[in-house]
C-alpha positions in Angstrom: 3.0 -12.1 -19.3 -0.3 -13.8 -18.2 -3.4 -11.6 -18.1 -5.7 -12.7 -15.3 -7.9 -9.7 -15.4 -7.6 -8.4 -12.6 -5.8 -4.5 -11.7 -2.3 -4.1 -12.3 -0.2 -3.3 -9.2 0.7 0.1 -10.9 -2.5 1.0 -10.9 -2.9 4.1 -8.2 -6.4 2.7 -7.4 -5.8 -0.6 -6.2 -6.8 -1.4 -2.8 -6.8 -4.4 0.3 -9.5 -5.9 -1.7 -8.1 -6.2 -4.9 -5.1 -7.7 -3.4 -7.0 -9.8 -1.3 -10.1 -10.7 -3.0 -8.5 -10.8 -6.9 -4.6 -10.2 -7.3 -4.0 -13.2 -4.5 -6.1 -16.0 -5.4 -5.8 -15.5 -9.2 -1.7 -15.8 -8.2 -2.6 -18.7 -5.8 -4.4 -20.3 -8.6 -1.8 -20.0 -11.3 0.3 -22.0 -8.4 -1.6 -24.8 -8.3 -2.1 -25.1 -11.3 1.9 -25.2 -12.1 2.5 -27.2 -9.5 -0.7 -29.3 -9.3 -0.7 -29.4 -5.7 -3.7 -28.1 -4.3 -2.0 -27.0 -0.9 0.7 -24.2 -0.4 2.5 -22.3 2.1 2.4 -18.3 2.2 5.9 -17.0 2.7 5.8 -12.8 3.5 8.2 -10.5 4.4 7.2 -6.8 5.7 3.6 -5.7 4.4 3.5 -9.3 2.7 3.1 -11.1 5.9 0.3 -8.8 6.3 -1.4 -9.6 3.2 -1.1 -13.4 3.7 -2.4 -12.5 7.2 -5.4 -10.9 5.3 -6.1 -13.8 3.0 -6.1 -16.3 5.7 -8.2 -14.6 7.8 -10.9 -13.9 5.4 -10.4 -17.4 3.7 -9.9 -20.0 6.5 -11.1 -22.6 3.9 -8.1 -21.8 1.4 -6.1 -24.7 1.6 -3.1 -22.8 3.2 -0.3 -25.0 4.8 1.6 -23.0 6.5 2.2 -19.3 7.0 5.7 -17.9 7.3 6.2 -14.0 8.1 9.1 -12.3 8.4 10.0 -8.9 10.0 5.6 -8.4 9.5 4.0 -5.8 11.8 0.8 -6.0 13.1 0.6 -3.5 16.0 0.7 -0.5 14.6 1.2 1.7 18.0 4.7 0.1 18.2 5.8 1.6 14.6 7.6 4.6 16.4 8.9 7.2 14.0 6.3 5.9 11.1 3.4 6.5 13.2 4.5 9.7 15.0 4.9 11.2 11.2 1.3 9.7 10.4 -0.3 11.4 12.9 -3.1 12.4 11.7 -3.6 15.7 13.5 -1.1 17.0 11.0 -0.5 14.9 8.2 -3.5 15.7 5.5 -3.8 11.8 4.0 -6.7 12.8 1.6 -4.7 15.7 0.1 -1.5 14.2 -0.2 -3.0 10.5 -2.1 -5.0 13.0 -4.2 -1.9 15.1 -5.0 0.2 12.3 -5.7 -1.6 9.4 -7.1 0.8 7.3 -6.5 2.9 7.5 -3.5 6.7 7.9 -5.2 9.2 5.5 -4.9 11.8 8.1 -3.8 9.5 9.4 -1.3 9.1 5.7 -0.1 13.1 5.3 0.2 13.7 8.7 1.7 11.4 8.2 4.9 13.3 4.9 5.4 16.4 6.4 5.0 15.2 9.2 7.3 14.5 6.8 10.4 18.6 6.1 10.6 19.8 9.4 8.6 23.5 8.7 9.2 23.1 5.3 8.0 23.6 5.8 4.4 26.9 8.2 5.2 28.2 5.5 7.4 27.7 2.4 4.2 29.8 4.7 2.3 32.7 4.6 4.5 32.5 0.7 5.0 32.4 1.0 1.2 35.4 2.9 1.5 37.0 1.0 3.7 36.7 -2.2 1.5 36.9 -0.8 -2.0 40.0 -3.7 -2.8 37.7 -6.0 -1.8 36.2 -7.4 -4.7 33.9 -9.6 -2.9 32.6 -6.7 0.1 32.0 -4.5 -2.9 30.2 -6.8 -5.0 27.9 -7.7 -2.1 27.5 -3.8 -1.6 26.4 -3.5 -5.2 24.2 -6.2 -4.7 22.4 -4.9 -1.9 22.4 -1.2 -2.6 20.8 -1.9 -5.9 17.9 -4.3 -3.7 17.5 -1.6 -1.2 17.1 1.7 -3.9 14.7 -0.2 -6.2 11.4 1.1 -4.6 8.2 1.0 -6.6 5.1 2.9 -6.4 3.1 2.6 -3.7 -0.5 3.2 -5.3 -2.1 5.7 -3.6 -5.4 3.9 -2.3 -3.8 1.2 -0.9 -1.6 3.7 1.2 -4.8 5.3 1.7 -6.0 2.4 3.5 -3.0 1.2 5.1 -2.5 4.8 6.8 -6.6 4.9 7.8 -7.1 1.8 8.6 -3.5 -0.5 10.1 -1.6 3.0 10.9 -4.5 5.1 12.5 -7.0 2.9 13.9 -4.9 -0.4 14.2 -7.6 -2.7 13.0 -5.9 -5.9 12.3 -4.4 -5.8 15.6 -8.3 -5.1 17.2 -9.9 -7.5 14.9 -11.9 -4.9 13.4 -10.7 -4.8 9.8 -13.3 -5.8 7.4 -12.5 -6.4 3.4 -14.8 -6.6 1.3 -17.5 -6.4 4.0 -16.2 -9.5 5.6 -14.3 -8.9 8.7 -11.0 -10.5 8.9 -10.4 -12.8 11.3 -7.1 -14.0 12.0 -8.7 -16.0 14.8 -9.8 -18.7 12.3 -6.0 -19.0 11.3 -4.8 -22.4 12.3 -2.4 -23.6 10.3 1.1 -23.7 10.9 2.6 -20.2 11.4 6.2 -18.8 11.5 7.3 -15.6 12.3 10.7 -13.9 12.4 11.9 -11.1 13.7 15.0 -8.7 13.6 16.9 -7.7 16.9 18.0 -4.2 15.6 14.6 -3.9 13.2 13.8 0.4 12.4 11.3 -0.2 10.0 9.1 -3.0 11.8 10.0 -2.8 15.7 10.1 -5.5 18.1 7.1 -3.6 19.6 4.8 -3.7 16.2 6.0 -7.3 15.1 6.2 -9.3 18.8 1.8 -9.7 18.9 1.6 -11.5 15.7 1.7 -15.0 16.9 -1.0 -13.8 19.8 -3.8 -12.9 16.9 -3.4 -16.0 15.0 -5.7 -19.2 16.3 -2.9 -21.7 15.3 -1.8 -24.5 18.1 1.0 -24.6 15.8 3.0 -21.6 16.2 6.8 -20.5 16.5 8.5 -16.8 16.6 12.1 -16.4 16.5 14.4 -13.5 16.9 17.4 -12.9 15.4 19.9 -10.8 14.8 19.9 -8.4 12.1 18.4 -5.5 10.8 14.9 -5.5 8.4 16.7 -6.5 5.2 19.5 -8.4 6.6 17.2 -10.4 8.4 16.4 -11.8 4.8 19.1 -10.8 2.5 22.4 -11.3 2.4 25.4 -13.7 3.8 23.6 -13.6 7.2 20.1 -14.3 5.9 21.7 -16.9 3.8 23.1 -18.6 7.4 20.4 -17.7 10.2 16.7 -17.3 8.3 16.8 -19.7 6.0 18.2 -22.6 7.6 15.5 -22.1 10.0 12.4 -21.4 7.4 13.6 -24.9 5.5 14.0 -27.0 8.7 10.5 -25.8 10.0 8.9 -26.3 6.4 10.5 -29.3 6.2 9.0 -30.8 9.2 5.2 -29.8 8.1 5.3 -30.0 3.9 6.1 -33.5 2.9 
């Protein structure tokens, strides 16, 4: 275990900032130090791309290769269900981060799982279905077990995210600040990938398609395919239509 002094990710107070401005570039560090390249690329899927979004856009001197996102939203009025149950005419964000602390991890599965309810009901007949087939039901383990290991959200960061990305859609404006530095995914210009599900719940078409339009890079390529938000980077199919495509871009702008 290294100790870089900064918060824990368990910690229920942890915030944009201490991602951004501590967590990240003591991680980015220990890279380059492993590595001892002084370059690297920033590969996130979901919330990740928006924390390398973050970074970039706050540090346009890091020396950042290339950014790849995946399935990352940035327009929050296009989250559908997400933002509907956000709406903060109803939903009391101050009581419910104080009650919980920490957002659970259950609670964080269940509101997935309640965007596609039958879903769930459905696997379980494909499972079914296939239960003599050693190799369907060993995939299914697989990604059952990927999909139900939530962790805590901590409860300031959520605090944020709801305020700030969900409510007032400030990366998307150009208004969020971290730190008291605004971030400005303008002054992005490296390389930057994005890809995006067909038949995405979690991170619609509608919330992912702008990302590419906020960025400053010359260099720029969005791709749909199909899939759903975790097939589009696990599993057989990610294994034959993301990655392929990641490596072959990468492999055009890291050597």
């Amino acid at each position: 275990m290294i100790d870089w002094g900064v918060p824990r990710p368990e910690d229920k107070k942890l915030t944009f900032e201490d991602y951004v401005q501590d967590l990240m570039p003591a991680c980015l560090e220990q890279v380059q130090k492993a590595t001892g390249e002084e370059e690297y690329t920033m590969l996130g899927y979901c919330m990740g791309g928006l924390f390398a979004l973050m970074y970039a856009g706050l540090h346009p001197e890091a020396p950042i290769k290339n950014i790849v996102c995946a399935a990352t939203p940035v327009d929050m009025e296009g989250m559908g269900l997400f933002r509907t149950w956000a709406d903060r005419r109803y939903f009391d964000l101050d009581r419910f981060v104080d009650s919980m602390g920490n957002i659970p991890p259950e609670l964080m599965l269940r509101s997935f799982e309640m965007l596609r309810p039958l879903d769930r009901w459905t696997s379980y007949l494909r499972l079914v279905d296939n239960l003599w087939d050693p190799m369907f039901v060993y995939g299914y383990r697989i990604m059952y077990k990927w999909t139900n290991e939530q962790i805590p959200f901590p409860g300031e960061t959520y605090r944020q995210f709801i305020r700030e990305l969900m409510w007032e859609n400030k990366l998307m404006k150009g208004t969020l600040s971290n730190g008291g530095k605004r971030v400005n995914t303008e002054a992005i210009t490296c390389p930057v990938f994005h890809a995006m599900a067909e038949h995405d719940h979690i991170a619609p078409f509608q919330a992912t398609k702008p990302l590419t339009d906020i960025v400053g890079s010359e260099d720029k390529e969005e791709v749909i395919l199909k899939g759903g938000h975790v097939s589009l980077v696990a599993g057989k199919n990610a294994v034959g239509r993301l990655w392929p495509r990641v490596g072959e871009w990468l492999g055009e702008r890291s050597v």
